[in-house]
N, C-alpha and C positions, 0 to 999 in steps of 0.2 A: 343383562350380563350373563354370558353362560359359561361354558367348564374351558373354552377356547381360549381366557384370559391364563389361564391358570397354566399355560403353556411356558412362562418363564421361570415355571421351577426347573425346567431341564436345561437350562442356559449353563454354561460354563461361570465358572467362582468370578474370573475375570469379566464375564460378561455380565455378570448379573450384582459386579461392585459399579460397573458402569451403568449400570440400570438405577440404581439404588439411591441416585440423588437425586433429588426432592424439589419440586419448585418450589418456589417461595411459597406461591398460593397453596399450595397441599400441604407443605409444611406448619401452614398458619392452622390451615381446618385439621389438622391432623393432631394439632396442639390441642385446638380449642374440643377436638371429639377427648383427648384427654381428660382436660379440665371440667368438661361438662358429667363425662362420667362419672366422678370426682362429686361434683354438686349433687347427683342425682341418689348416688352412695350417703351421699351427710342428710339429704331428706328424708331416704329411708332410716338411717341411724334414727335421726330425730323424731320418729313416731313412740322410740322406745315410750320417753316419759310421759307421752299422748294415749298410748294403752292401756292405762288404768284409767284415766278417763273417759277413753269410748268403754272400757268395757263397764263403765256405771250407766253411759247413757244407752246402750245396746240393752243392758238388762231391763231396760224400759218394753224393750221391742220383742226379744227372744224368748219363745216359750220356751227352751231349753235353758232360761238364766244365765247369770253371767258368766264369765269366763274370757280366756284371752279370744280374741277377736281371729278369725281363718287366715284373713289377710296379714294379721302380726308377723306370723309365720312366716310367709313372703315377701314381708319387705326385711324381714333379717336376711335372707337368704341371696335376696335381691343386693343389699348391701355387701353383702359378700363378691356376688357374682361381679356386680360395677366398681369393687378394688381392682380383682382381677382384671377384668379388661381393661379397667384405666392403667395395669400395671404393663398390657399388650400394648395399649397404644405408648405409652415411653419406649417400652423397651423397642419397638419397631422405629420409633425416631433415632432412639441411642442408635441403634445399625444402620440406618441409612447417613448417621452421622449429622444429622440435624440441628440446628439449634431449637433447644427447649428452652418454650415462653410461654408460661400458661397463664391465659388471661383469666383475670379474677372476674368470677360470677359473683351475682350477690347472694347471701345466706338467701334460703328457699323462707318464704314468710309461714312459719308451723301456727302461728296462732290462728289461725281459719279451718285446722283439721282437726276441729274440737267433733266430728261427728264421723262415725266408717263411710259414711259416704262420701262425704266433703276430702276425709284421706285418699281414698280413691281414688275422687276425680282429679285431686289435683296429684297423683301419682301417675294417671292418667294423661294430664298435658306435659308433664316432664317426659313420658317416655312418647310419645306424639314429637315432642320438641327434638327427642334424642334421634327418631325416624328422621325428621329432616333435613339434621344436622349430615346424617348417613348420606344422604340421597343427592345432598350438596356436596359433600366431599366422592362422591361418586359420579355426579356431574364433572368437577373442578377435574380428579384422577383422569378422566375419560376427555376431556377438552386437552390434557396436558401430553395424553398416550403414555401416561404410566400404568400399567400394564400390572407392574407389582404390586403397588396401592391397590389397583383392584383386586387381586388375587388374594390378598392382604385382609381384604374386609368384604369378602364374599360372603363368609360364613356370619359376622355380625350384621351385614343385612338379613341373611334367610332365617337366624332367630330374632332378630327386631322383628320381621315381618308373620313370624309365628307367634307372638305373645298374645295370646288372648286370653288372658286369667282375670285380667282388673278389667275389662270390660265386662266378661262374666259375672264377676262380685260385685262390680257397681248395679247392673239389673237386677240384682238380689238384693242386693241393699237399697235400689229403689219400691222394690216389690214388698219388703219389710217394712217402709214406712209408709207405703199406701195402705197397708193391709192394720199399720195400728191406729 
């Protein structure tokens, strides 16, 4: 997908309310990339009160002792960043005038990321998950020739497709537990 889709910002207001309606199918995936956001938002919330416990079992591993954990930082941040964009994806339904039906995910299971690695990885298949959620609704857009939808979610494919932070820190934090 390149800068050629992006070509219906020059449309006319008229042309581009008749562009703006939504199939069913992009509407569905367009919901569920909401509500997924949304999910992935409340996992990261939920490491708050997992924090104090990696950082007791970290202090096992770190010559530098304990303290809050690198990644902590990151997934506050992250929880932030996935309000917002789950606030982009309504508000782009509200304008195309869509119906909003956010399917309910299940709570993310927190009792297994008793270790920074295990938060990690499993930080790791949510945002994995959230890539192909993208790539589908990118698919769906591009089968349907909505043209806006792409233009739409250009830029959250090419930072989905930039995050390389939590694969970084999980190597480290594999590297930290071989090493004790």
């Amino acid at each position: 997908m390149g800068r050629e889709h992006c070509l219906c910002l020059v449309f006319s207001k008229a042309e581009m309310a008749a562009k703006h309606l939504l199939s069913e199918e992009c509407s569905v995936a367009l919901n569920h990339m909401h509500s997924y956001e949304l999910h992935i938002r409340d996992a990261y919330l939920s490491t708050r009160g997992l924090v104090h416990e990696i950082c007791a079992w970290m202090a096992c591993y770190y010559i530098e002792g304990p303290g809050e954990p690198l990644f902590a930082t990151f997934f506050q941040n992250q929880a932030e960043v996935k309000r917002e964009l789950g606030k982009q994806f309504l508000n782009y339904l509200r304008g195309c005038e869509s119906k909003i039906c956010l399917p309910v995910i299940k709570r993310p299971e927190m009792d297994n990321w008793r270790t920074g690695r295990r938060a990690l990885e499993s930080a790791l298949e949510l945002e994995n998950h959230l890539s192909k959620l993208l790539l589908d609704l990118e698919t769906i857009a591009s089968a349907n020739n909505e043209y806006d939808v792409l233009c739409f979610m250009e830029k959250y494919l090419e930072e989905q497709k930039s995050t390389n932070y939590l694969p970084c820190q999980l190597r480290y934090h594999k590297e930290l537990e071989n090493q004790a």
